[in-house]
N, C-alpha and C positions, 0 to 999 in steps of 0.2 A: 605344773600349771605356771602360767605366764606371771611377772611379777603385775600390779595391778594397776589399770591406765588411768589412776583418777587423780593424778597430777596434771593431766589435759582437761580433764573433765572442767565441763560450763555449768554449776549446777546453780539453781536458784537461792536465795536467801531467804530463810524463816524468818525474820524480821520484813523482811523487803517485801516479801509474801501477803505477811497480815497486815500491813502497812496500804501494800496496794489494796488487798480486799475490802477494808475500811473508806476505799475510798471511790471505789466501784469499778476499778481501774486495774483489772486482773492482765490486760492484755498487756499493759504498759509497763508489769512486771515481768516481762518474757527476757530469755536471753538473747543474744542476738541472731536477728534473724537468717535464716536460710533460702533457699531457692524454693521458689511453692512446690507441695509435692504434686505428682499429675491427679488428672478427676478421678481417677480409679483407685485412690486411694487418697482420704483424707488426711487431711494433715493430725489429728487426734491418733492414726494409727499406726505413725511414725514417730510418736515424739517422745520423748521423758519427761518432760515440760513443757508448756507454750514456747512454741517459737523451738526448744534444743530438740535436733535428732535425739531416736535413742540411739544408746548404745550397746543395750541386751537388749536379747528378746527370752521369752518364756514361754516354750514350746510343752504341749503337751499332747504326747502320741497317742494313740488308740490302744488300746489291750492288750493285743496281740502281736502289735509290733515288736520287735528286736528292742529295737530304739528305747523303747516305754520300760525295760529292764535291764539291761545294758550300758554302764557308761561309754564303752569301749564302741557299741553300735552307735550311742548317740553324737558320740567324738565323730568319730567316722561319715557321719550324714551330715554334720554341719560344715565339715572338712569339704565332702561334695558339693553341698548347696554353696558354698563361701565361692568354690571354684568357677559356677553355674553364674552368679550372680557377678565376678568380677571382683569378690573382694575376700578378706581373710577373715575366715570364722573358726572361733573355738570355744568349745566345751567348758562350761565353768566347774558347774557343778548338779547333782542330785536335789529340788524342793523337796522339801518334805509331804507336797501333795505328790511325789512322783515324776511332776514335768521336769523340763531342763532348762536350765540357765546358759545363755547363749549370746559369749561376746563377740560383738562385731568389729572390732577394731579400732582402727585410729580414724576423725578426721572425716565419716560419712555424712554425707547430707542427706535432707530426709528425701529425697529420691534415691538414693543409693540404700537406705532402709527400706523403702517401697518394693527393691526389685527383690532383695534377701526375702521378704515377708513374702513375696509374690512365688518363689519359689518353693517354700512349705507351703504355702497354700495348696500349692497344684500338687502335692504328694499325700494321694489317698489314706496311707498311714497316720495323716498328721489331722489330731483332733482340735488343734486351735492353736496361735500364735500370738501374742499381744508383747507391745512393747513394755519392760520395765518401768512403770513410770514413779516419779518420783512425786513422794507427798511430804505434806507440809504442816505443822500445828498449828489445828485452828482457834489462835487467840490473840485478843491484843492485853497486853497486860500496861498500869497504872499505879504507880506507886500510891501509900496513904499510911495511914493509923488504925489500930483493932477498931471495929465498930461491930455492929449488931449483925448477924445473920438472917435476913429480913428474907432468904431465898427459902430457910426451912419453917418461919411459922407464921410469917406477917399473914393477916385473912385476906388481904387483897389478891395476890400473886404467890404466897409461899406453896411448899408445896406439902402440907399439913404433916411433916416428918413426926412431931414429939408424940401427935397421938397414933402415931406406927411404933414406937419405944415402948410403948404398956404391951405389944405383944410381941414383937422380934425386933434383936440389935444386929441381927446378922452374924452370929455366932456357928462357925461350925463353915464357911463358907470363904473360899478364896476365890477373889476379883484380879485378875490381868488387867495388867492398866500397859497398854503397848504404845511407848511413847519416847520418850528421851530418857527413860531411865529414874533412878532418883538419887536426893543429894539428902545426905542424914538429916533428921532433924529432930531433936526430943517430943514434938506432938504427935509424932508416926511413929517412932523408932518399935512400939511396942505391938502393933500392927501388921508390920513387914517382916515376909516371909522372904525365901531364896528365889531369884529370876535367874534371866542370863541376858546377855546384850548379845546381839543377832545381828550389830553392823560388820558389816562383813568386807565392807572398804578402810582401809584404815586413815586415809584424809578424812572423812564423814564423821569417824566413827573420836576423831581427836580427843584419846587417850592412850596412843603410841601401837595399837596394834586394830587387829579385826575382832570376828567373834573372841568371846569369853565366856566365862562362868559370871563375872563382874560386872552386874548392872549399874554401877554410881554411875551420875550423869557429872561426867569432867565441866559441863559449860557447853552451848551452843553458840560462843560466841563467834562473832565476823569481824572482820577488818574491812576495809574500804576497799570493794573492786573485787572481793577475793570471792563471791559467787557470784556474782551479775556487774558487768561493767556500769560503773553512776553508783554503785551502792553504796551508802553512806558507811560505818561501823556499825553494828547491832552488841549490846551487850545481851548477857545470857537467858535465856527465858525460864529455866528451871520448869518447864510445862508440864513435868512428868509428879512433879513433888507437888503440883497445886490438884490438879486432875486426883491424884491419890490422896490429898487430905483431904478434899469434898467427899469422897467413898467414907475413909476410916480412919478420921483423923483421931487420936486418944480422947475421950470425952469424961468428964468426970472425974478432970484429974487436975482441977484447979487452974489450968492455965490454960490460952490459945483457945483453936476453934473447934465445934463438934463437927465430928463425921454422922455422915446416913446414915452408914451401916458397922459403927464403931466396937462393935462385937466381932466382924470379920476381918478376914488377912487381904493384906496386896502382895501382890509378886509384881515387880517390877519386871518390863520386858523392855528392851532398849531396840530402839528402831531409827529413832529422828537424831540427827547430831548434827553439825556443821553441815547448812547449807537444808536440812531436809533427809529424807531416808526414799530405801526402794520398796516397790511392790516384792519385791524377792524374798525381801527379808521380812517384810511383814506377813508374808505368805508364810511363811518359815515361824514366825513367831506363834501365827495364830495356830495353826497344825501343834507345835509343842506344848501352847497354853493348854489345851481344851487335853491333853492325853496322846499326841500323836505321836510316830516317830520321826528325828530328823537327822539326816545324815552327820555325823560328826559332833552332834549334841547328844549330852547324857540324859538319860531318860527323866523324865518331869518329875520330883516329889510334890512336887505343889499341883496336882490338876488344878484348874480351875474352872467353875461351874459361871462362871460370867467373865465374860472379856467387856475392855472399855477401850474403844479405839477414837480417841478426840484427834484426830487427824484426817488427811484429806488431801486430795489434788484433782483436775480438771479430768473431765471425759469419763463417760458410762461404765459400770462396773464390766470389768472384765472377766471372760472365761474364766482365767487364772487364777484372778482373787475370789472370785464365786465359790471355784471349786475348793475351795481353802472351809473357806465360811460355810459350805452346805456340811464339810466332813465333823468342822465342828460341831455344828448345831446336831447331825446325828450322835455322835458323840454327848448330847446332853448336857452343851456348854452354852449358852445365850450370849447373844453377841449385839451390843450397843456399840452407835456411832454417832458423832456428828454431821449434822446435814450442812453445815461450812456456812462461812461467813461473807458471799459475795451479795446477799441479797439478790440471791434466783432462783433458777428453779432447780432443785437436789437433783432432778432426774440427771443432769449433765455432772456430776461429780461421784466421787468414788472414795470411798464404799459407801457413802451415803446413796446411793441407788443399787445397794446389791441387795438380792431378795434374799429372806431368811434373816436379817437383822433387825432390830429395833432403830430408827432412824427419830433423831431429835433433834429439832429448833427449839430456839430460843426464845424466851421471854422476856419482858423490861419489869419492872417492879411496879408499873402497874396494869400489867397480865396484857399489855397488847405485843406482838411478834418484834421482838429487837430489830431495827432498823437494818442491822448488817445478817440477820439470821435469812440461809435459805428456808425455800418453804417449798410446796408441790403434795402432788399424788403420792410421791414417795415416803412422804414422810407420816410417821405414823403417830407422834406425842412431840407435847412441845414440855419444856421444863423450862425452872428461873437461869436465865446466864446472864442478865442485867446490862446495865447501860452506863457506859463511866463515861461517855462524853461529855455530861455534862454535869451532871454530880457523880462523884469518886464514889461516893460511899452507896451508888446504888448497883456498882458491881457488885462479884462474886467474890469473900472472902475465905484466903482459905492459905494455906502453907506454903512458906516459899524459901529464896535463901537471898541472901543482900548482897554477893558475888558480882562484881560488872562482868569477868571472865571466867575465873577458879573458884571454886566453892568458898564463900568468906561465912558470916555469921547468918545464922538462921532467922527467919522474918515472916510476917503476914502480910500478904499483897489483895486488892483487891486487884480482878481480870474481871473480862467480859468476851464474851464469844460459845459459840456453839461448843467449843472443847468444856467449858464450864458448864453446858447442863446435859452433856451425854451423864456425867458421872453421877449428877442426881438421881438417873434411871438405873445408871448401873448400881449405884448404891439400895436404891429400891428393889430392884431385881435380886441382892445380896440377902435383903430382908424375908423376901417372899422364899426365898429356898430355902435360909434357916429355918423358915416354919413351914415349911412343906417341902421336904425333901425329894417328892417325887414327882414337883410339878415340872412340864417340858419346855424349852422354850417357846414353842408356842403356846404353851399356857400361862408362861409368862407373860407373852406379850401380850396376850386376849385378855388379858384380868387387868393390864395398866390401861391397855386402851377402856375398855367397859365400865372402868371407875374412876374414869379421868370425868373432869367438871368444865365446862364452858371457857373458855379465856374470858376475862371481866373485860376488856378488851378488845381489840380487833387483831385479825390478822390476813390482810392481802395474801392471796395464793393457795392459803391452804396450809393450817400447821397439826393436820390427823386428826387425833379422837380429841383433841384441847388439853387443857393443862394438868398433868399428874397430880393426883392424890392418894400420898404413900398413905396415910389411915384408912383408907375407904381400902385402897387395894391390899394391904396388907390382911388385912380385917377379913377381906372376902375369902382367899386363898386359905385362912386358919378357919373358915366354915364361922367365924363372927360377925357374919356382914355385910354388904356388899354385894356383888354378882360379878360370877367366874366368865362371863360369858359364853357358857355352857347350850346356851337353848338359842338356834335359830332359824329362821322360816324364813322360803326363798322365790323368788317367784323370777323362772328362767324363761318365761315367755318373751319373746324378743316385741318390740312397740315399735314401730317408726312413728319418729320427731317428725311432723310437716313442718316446711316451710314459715314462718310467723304464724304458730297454730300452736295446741296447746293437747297432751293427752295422758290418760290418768292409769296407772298400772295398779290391781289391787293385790293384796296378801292376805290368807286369815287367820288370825290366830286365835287357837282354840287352846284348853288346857292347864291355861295360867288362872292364877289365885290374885284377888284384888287388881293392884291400879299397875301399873308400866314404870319404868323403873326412872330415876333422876338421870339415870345417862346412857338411855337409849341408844343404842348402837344403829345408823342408816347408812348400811352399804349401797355403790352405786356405779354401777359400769354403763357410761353413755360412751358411746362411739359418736360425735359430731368433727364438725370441719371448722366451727368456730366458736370456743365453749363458754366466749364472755356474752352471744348470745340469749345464754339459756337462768332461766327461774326454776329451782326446784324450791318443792316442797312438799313436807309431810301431813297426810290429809290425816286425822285422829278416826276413830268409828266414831264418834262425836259430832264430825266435820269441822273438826276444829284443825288451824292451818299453822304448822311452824316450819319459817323458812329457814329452808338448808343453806342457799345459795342466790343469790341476786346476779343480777346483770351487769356487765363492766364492759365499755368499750373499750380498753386497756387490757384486757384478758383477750388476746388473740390467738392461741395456742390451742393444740386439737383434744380433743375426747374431758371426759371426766371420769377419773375412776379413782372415787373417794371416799373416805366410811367419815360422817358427822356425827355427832354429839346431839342428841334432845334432852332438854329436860320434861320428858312427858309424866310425871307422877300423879298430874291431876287426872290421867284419861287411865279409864279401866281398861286393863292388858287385853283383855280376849275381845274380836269383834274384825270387822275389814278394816286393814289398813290400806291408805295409797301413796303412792309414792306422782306426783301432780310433774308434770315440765313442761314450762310452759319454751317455745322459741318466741323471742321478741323481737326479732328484725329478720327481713328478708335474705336471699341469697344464699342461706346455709341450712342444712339439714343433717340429720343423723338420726342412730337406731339406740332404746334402752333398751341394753344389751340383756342386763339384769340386775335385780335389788334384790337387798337383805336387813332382818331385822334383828338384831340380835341380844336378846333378854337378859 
């Protein structure tokens, strides 16, 4: 194999990155631009980044093919395609989902990636193509002094962790945290189990080689210009070591901060270094976390039953990373992500829109949607990841190290960002499996959504079932409490939406004992053409009316397909329920596809 081209390499800056996303200004973080690619193919399915061609791709063949088993065949077809396309293509290596790693050389533009990609396309054997792209840690971090952890118990916005302590610490349970690695620190040390670091570039990976056994995180620091031309310096984020003290930081040991799930181990997986990390290797990471096998990696002692992936980059989940996350999740490993910090909408970022995850926004401290947190249909619970722009101390505090470049002495930082409250969920997710070891990831998610609680707050766009509550959830899953969200009624009758008209779907629920539950589950699949026009709401057997959803002129985006939060405990469970939509302005229509209630 080829020595490796990432001394040319344009890659982005994780600093440069959070920096712009803070400031709504993602685009203006790009590297420098290229030639547009043609209509036939987007520029999202050329790039590694905004703006940079890629420079692999990640091919995965159909079953049957040569290719799909074969290094030797797969060499050989990129050798032809490279020839077909005009340009030189080689063979990297084996995912551990199976697909192939496929570099394209020196120096293309994203037209000259358009035609490579254009030619797997047209060959029947080939099940999907998608460019490597490269992701980013989603955080902005803020220096300060220890202060309170107002994310695990404040009543406003916490997320009621202590009264989850009287029944699980997360004991018996390891969390993958696949991120930049980690740097020692005496409030972890007793926590941390064996990883591996999965960079597989050795500029990226700046601690003098590629993969290892050796997850520390050397620093992700930058110099000036060395991933984006204009880029200031970034000292090191240590992102890996705060993300893993939120989970399991030592608790009860007289100093520093408590972890969630402070009974359970992290395995540290190294993904992010200098500049950002690939889909390659997080593909690679997530496969070996959850029990897979990976070419050239020794086999995992550490399963791990929950991954936490507080990272991210632009454009819809892909084939490739999907296929990764679905092998997991069969596998029996639950997979939290961040829904990223640009203030949009998750659906356009990744893996926060890859299905089979737990997707999470963020919270401010007092329970309305952090200003920089995405939101959408995709995402499915919001958790605390705080707000330091304006008071420090209403970040996320949690484990760090005081290093500008090399690891120096160990410290507590407050951050804020969506990487900050994926770990609250993974950390809860860590709880519920210490105490029910046979629940699935989807019973994981169904039990955080069902016993989540209202945001006290607001949140434009949409941030899922509302804001976690690890003692409700926890409590439910140990049969103390709660609801699994186990029981639910559907009504698949399709409604068309007229025109500024208004029509009522019913459901009836028969079966149930006493009154409806504090956090009524209302699923909801509208298909319209403009969904700031539409009023939902939940009619009670009562005729009692609580709204799901209001009208926004500023909501111009299509369909709704979203599950809300009620708190209906005053209305007896059994009896017709309706699900009410009203259209409020002319010009647009659509069809309720289908609702669901779920007890």
């Amino acid at each position: 194999m080829r020595t490796s081209p990432s001394v040319r390499r344009k890659l982005i800056s994780v600093a440069a990155v959070s920096a712009a996303l803070f400031t709504a200004a993602t685009a203006s973080a790009a590297v420098a631009q290229e030639s547009a690619a043609p209509q036939d193919a987007p520029a999202a399915s050329t790039e590694a980044a905004p703006g940079a061609p890629a420079e692999r791709l990640i091919v995965g063949y159909k079953s049957g093919a040569a290719e799909a088993k074969s290094n030797k065949a797969a060499d050989a077809d990129a050798v032809a395609k490279g020839k077909e396309a005009g340009e030189k293509l080689d063979f990297q290596r084996r995912l551990g989902t199976g697909a192939a790693l496929v570099d394209l050389g020196e120096d293309l533009t994203k037209a000259d990636v358009s035609d490579v990609i254009a030619e797997y396309e047209a060959d029947p054997q080939v099940a999907y193509v998608v460019p490597d792209r490269l992701n980013k840690p989603l955080a902005t971090p803020n220096d300060t002094e220890y202060a309170k952890q107002w994310d695990l118990f404040e009543t406003t916005a916490g997320m009621n962790v202590p009264g989850a302590w009287d029944v699980a610490t997360g004991t018996g349970v390891t969390v993958a945290v696949i991120d930049t690695g980690y740097v020692a620190h005496s409030d972890l040390a007793a926590n941390m189990v064996g990883g591996y670091d999965f960079i597989s570039d050795a500029t990226v990976a700046n601690d003098g080689g590629g993969r290892d056994s050796n997850p520390a995180d050397p620093g992700d620091w930058t110099a000036a210009n060395e991933c984006q031309s204009g880029d200031p310096a970034y000292d090191s984020s240590w992102h890996g070591t705060h993300v893993a003290g939120t989970i399991a930081a030592a608790t009860n040991n007289g100093k520093g901060v408590a972890g969630i799930a402070y009974g359970a181990k992290v395995s540290p997986l190294r993904v992010l270094g200098k500049c950002g990390g690939y889909d390659s290797d997080i593909i690679d990471a997530i496969t070996w976390a959850s029990g897979g096998t990976v070419s050239g990696v020794p086999a995992n002692t550490n399963v791990a039953k929950v991954i936490n992936m507080s990272l991210g980059g632009g454009g819809a989940c892909t084939t490739a990373t999907q296929n990764a996350i679905n092998a997991a999740v069969n596998r029996g490993t639950a997979v939290v992500v961040a829904a990223g910090n640009s203030n949009a909408n998750a659906a356009n970022y990744s893996p926060a829109s890859c299905s089979n995850v737990i997707s999470v926004a963020a919270a401010d401290r007092q329970g309305n949607r952090s200003y920089y947190s995405n939101y959408g249909t995709v995402v499915d619970i919001a958790a605390p990841g705080g707000e330091t722009n304006s008071v420090t101390t209403n970040g996320i505090l949690s484990t760090l190290n005081a290093g500008a470049q090399g690891p120096g002495a160990e410290s507590y930082e407050y951050y804020q960002g969506t990487s900050m409250a994926a770990p609250h969920i993974a950390g809860l997710a860590a709880l519920m499996k210490s105490k029910n070891s046979a629940l699935t990831p989807a019973q994981i998610e169904s039990a955080i959504k069902t016993n989540a609680r209202a945001l006290p707050g607001t949140c434009s766009g949409g941030c899922g079932a509302g804001l976690a509550d690890a003692a409700r959830t926890v409590q439910a899953v140990s049969g103390s409490g709660g609801s699994t969200g186990g029981t639910t009624f559907t009504s698949t009758s399709a409604v068309a939406v007229p025109d500024n008209g208004t029509i009522e779907s019913p459901i009836t629920v028969s079966g149930r004992t006493g009154n409806a539950p504090s956090a009524l589950q209302v699923g909801v699949n509208i298909t319209h053409t403009y969904r700031g026009d539409l009023v939902l709401d939940l009619v009670a057997p009562d005729g009692t009316a609580y709204r799901l959803k209001s009208a926004s002129s500023s909501d111009s985006a299509d369909n709704v397909v979203a599950t809300y939060t009620v708190n209906a405990s005053a209305e007896v469970a059994n009896g017709t329920w309706k699900l009410r939509v009203q259209d409020t302005a002319a010009q647009d229509t659509g069809t309720l596809n289908s609702w669901k209630l779920t007890f």
